[in-house]
C-alpha positions as CSV (number, residue, x, y, z in Angstrom):
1,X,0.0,0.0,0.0
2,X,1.7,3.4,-1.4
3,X,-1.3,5.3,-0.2
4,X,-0.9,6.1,3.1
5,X,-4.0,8.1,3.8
6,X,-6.2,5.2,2.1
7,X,-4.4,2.6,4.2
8,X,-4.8,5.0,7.3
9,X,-9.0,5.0,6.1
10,X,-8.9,1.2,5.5
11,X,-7.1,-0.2,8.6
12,X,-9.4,2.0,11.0
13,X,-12.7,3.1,9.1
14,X,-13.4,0.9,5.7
15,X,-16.5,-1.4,6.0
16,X,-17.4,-0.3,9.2
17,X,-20.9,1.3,8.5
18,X,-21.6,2.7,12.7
19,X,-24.7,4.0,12.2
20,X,-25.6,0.4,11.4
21,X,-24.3,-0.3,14.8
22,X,-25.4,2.5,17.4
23,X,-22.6,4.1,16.2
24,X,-20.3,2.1,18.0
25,X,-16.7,3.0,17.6
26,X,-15.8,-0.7,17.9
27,X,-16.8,-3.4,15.5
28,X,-19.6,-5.4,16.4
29,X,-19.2,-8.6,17.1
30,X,-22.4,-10.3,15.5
31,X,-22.6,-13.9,17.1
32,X,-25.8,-15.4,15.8
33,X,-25.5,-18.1,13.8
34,X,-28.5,-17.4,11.8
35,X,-30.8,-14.8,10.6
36,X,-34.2,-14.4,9.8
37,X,-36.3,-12.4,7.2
38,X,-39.4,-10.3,7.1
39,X,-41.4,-12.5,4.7
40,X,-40.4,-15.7,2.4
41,X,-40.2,-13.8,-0.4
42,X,-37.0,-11.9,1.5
43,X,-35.7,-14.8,2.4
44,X,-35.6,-16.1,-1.4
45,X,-33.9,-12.9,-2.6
46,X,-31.1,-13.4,0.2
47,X,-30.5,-16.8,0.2
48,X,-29.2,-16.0,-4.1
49,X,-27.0,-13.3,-2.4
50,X,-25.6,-15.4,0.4
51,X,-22.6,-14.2,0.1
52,X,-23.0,-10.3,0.1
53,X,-25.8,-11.0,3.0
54,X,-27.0,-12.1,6.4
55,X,-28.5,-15.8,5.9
56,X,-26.4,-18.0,7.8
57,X,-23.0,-17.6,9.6
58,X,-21.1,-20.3,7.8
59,X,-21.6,-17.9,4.0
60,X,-22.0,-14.8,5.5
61,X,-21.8,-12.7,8.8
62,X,-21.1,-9.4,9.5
63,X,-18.6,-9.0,11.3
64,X,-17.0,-11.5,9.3
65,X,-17.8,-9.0,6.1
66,X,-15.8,-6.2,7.6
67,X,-12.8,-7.6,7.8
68,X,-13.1,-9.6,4.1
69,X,-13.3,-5.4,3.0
70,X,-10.5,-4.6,4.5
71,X,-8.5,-7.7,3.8
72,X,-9.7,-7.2,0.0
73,X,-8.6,-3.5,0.2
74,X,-5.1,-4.0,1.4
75,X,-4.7,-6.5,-1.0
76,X,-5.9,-4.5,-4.5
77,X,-8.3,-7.4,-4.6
78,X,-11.9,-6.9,-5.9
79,X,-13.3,-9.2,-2.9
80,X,-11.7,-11.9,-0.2
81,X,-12.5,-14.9,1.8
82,X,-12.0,-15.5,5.2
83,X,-11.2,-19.6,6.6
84,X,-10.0,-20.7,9.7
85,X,-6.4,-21.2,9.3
86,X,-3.9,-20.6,6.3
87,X,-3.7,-24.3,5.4
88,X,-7.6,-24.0,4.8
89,X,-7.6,-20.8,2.6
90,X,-4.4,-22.1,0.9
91,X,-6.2,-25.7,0.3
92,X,-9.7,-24.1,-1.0
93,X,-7.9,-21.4,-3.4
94,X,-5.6,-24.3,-5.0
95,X,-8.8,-26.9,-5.1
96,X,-10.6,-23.9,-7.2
97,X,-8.7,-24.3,-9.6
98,X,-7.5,-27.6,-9.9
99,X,-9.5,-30.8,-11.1
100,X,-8.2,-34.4,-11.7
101,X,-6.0,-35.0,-14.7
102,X,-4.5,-31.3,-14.1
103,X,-0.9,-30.5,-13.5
104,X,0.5,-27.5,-10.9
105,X,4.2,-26.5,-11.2
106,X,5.0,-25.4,-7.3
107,X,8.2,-24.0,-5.9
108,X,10.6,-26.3,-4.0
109,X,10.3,-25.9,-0.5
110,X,7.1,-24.3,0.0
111,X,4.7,-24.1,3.7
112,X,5.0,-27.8,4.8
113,X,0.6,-28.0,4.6
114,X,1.6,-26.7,0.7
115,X,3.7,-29.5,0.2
116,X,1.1,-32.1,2.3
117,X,-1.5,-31.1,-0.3
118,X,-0.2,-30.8,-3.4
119,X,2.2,-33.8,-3.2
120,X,0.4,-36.1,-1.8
121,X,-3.8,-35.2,-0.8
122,X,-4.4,-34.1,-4.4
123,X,-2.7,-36.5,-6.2
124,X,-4.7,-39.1,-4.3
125,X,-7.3,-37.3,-7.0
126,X,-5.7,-37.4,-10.2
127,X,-3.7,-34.3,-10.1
128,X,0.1,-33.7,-11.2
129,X,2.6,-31.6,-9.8
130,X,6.4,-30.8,-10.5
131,X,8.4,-29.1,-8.0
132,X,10.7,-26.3,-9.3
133,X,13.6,-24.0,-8.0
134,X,12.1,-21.1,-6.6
135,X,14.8,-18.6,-7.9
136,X,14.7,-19.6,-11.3
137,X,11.8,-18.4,-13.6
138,X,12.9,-20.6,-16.5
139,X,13.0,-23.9,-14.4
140,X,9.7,-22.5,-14.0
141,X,8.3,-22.2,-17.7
142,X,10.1,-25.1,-19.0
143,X,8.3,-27.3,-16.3
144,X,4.6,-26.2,-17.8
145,X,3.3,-29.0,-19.6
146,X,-0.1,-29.1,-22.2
147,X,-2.1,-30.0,-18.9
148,X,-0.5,-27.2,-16.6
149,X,-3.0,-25.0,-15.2
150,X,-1.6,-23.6,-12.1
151,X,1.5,-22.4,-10.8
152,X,2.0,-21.9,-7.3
153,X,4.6,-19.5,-5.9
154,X,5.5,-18.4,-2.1
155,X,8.2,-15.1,-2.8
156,X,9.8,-15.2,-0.2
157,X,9.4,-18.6,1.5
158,X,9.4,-18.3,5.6
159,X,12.5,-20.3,6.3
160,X,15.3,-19.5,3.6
161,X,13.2,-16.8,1.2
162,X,13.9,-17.5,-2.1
163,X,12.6,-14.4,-4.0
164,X,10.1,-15.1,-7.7
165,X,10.5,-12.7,-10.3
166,X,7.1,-12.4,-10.1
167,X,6.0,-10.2,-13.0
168,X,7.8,-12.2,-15.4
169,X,6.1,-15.7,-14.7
170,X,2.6,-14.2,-14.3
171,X,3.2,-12.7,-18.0
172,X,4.4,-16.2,-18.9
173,X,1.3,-17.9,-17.1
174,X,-1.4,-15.2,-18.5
175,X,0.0,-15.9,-22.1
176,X,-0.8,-19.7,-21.5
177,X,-4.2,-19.1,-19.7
178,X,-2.5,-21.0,-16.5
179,X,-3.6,-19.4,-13.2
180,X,-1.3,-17.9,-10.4
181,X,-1.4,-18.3,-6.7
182,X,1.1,-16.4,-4.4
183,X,1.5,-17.0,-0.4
184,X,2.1,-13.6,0.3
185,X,2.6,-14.3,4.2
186,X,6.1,-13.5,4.6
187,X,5.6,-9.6,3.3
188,X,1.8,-8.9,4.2
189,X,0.0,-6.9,2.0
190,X,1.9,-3.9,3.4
191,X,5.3,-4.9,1.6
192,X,4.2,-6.6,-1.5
193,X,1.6,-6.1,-3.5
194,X,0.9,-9.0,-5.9
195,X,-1.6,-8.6,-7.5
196,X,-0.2,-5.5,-9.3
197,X,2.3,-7.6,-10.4
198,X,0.2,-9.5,-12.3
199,X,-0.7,-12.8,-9.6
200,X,-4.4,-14.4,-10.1
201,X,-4.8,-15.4,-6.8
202,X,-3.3,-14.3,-3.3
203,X,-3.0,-16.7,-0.2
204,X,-2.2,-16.1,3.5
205,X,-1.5,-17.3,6.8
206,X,-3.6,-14.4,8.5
207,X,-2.8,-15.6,11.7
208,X,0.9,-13.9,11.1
209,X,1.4,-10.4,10.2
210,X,-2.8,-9.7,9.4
211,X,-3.2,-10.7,13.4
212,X,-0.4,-9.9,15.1
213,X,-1.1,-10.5,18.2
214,X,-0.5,-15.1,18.2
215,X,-4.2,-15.7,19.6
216,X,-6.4,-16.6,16.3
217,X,-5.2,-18.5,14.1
218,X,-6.3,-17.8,10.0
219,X,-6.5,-17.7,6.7
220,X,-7.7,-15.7,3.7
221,X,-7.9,-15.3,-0.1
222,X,-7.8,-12.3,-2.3
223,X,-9.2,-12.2,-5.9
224,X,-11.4,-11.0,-8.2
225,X,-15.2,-11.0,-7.4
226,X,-15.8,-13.6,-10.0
227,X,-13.3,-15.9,-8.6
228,X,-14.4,-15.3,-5.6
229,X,-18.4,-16.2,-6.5
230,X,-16.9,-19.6,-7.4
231,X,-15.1,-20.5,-4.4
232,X,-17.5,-19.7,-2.0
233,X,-20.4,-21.7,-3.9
234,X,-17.8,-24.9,-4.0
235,X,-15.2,-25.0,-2.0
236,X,-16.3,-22.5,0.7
237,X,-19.7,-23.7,1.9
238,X,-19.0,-27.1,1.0
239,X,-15.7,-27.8,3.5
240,X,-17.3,-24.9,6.1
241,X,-13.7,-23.8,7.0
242,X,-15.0,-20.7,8.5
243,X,-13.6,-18.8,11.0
244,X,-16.3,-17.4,13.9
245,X,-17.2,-13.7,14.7
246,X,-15.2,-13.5,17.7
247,X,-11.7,-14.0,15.8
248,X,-12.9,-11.9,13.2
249,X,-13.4,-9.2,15.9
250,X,-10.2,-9.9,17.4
251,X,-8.7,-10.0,13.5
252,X,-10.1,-6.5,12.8
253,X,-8.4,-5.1,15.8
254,X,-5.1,-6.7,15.1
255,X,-5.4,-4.5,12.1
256,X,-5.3,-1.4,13.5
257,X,-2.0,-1.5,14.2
258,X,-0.7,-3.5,11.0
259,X,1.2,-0.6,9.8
260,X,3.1,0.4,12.9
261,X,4.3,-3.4,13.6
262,X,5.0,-4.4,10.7
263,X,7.6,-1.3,10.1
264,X,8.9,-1.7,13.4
265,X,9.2,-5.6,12.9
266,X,11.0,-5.1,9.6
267,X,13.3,-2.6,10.4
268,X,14.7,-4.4,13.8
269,X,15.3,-7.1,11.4
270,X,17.2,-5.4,8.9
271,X,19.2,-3.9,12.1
272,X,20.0,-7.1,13.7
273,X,20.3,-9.0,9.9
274,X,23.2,-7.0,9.5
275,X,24.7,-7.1,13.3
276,X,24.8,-11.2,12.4
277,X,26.3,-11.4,9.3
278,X,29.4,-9.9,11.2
279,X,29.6,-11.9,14.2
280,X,32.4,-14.1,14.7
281,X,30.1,-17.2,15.7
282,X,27.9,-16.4,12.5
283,X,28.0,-19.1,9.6
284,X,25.3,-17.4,7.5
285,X,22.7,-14.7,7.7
286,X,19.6,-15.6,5.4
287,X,17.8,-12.4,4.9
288,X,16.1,-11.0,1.4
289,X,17.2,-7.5,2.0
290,X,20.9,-7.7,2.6
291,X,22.9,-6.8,0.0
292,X,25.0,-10.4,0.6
293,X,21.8,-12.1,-0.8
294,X,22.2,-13.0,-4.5
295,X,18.9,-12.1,-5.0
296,X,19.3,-8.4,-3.4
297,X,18.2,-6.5,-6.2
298,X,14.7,-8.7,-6.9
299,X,13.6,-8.2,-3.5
300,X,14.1,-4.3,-3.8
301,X,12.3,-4.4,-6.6
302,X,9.3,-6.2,-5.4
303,X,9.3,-5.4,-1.7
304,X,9.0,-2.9,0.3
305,X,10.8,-3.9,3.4
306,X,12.7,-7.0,4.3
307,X,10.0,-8.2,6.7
308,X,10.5,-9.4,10.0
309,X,11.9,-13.2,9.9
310,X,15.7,-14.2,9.3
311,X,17.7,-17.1,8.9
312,X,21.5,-17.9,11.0
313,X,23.7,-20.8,10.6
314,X,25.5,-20.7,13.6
315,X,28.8,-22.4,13.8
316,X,28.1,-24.6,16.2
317,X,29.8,-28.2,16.6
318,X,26.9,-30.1,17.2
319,X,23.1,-30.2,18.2
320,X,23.9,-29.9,21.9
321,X,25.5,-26.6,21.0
322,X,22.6,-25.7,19.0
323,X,20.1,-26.7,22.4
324,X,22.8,-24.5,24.7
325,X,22.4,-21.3,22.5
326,X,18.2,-21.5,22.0
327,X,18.1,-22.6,25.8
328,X,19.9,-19.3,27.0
329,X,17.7,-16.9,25.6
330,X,15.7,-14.9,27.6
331,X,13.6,-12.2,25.2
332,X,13.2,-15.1,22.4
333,X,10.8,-17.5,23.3
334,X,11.2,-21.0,21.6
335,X,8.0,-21.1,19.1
336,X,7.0,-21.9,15.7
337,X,4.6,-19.2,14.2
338,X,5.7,-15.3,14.0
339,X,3.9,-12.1,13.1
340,X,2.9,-11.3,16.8
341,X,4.4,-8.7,19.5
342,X,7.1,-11.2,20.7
343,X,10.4,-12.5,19.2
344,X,10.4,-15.9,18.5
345,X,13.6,-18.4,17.8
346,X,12.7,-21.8,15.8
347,X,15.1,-24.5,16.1
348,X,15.6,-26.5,12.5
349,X,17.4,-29.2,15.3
350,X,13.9,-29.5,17.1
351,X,11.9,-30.8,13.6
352,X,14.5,-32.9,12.6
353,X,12.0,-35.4,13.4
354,X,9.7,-33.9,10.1
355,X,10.5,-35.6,6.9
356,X,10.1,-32.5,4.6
357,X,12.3,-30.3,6.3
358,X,15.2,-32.8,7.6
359,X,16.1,-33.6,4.1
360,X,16.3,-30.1,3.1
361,X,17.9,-27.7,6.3
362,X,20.8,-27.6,8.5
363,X,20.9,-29.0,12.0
364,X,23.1,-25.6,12.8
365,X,19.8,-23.4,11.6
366,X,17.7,-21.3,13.6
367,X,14.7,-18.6,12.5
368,X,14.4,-16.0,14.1
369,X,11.2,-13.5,14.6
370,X,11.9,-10.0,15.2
371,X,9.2,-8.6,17.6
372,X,8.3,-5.4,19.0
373,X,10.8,-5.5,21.9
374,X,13.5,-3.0,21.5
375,X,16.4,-4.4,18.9
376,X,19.0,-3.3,21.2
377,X,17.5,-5.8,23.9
378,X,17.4,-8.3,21.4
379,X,20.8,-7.9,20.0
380,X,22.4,-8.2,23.6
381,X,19.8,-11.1,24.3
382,X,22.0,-13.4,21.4
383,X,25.0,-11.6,22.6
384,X,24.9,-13.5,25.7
385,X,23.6,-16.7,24.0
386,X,26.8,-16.9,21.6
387,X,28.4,-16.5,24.8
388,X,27.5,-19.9,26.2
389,X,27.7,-22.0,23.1
């Protein structure tokens, strides 16, 4: 968003029609599960517009429908979706598109529920996939075959972030009529904006950077309206992944402050990024936005900010080491997730026990989330860490 006065009016005013409400300041949080209708002939005319009104909570409710406005208008997006995780939205926007007897090229090393579907649920159906390197755009076009009719991407992935050139395979995919989907997690819709860039379809894990605050856990999709209509007939209504008023309440408040955290969250990171890559017990700093990474320039170009997640390879002679240094911090707190308030360290040694990633990353490799906290108190925080390993 380049805007900042219509991004000021969308995180705090869009959708939110008070006078509807008593003029409450706060979002209503609209609990009923159903809704009736002054006479049957209502009823008929809102049950063919169940998805623009109040019939039933699992297509539409309105508390719900303020934060799909907002979602949509951060986005670029002519309409959203809202499901109950990530995995769901990411699941019912690939499904969309997808029948048996298709084929999807997907990046390498996508979300692990990405891989878990693709790989292996929808090819239990008939459908093909090839796996590609994500930082190279002709791997990409040379894996399409006559059948190909989606390509996923996830620019940057959430554990080393390998960057798409993004513009050129959606003018590659739009040439062949093959549809797009982005997991635009990692940046929120604050630092990238996809669907400028020509994408079809935008995924995320709202329970990240859209929440903030690591108590609801989400998902949503942003497309066209058309798009849209077709999802929520099939795959919407008919898997019922929604997410309840409550979290959609708690969602829309999160959003209030999207801007200020994710700023503050992106430059610590840059700050401490660059701290790392010149510390003595530093192997490697994984990072999209310094200028070590080979694909620097691409992720100027298409982002906005690094965002708040980095990669270290610590040079550390075994796991035990690797235990020592996560043990010993005190302002990190040993998690999986990120896009909240607190800083977060994820220790590659403590999954080794997952298939998909023990093939592909480093015992030596932690992820770190840069929270809110000060960075100075989270620079000193590792400094005393390294000093134990």
């Amino acid at each position: 968003m380049s805007n900042k006065h219509e991004l000021s009016y969308i995180l705090n005013h869009l959708g939110e029609d008070r006078e509807n409400y008593y003029n409450a300041v706060s979002a209503p949080i609209i609990l009923s599960s159903n809704f009736c209708f002054k006479s049957v002939s209502d009823m008929r005319t809102k049950l063919e517009k169940e998805l623009e009104t109040p019939f039933y909570t699992r297509g539409y409710n309105p508390t719900v429908a303020i934060l799909r406005k907002k979602i949509a208008a951060l986005e670029g997006a002519e309409d959203a979706l809202v499901f109950s995780s990530g995995s769901a939205a990411i699941a019912a926007a690939v499904m969309s598109v997808v029948k048996g007897g298709d084929h999807v090229v997907c990046v390498q090393k996508p979300y692990s529920w990405t891989n878990a579907l693709i790989s292996s649920y929808l090819a239990k159906y008939g459908v093909e996939h090839t796996f590609v390197s994500p930082t190279d755009e002709n791997e990409i076009f040379a894996a399409v075959k006559q059948n190909t009719k989606l390509v996923y991407l996830e620019s940057p992935n959430s554990l080393t972030f390998e960057i798409q050139n993004i513009s050129a395979v959606t003018k590659f995919c739009r040439d062949k009529k093959i549809t797009t989907i982005i997991d635009n997690s990692y940046c929120s819709p604050l630092n990238q904006s996809p669907l400028e860039m020509g994408v079809d379809i935008v995924v995320h894990s709202a329970t990240k950077y859209i929440n903030g605050h690591s108590d609801v856990v989400c998902g949503v999709v942003a497309t066209t309206k058309a798009r849209i209509d077709k999802m929520m007939a099939e795959e919407y209504m008919t898997i019922g992944s929604i997410i309840t008023a409550h979290d959609a309440w708690l969602m829309i408040r999160g959003l209030r402050t999207l801007e200020l955290r994710v700023n503050r969250s992106s430059s610590s990171a840059q700050q401490i990024a660059e701290w790392l890559e010149q510390h003595p017990k530093v192997e490697k700093v994984l990072y999209p936005t310094l200028k070590s990474n080979p694909q620097y320039e691409l992720a100027r170009k298409q982002m906005k900010q690094g965002g708040g997640l980095l990669s270290v390879w610590l040079k550390a002679k075994d796991v035990a080491e690797m235990e020592k240094f996560c043990d010993s911090l005190k302002a990190f707190l040993i998690a999986t997730s990120w896009g909240g308030h607190e800083s977060l360290v994820l220790p590659i040694c403590a999954l080794k026990t997952s298939v998909s990633l023990s093939s592909q990353l480093p015992w030596n490799m932690v992820r770190l989330y840069i929270g809110l906290e000060d960075p100075i108190i989270l620079q000193n925080d590792l400094e005393q860490a390294f000093s134990r390993v």
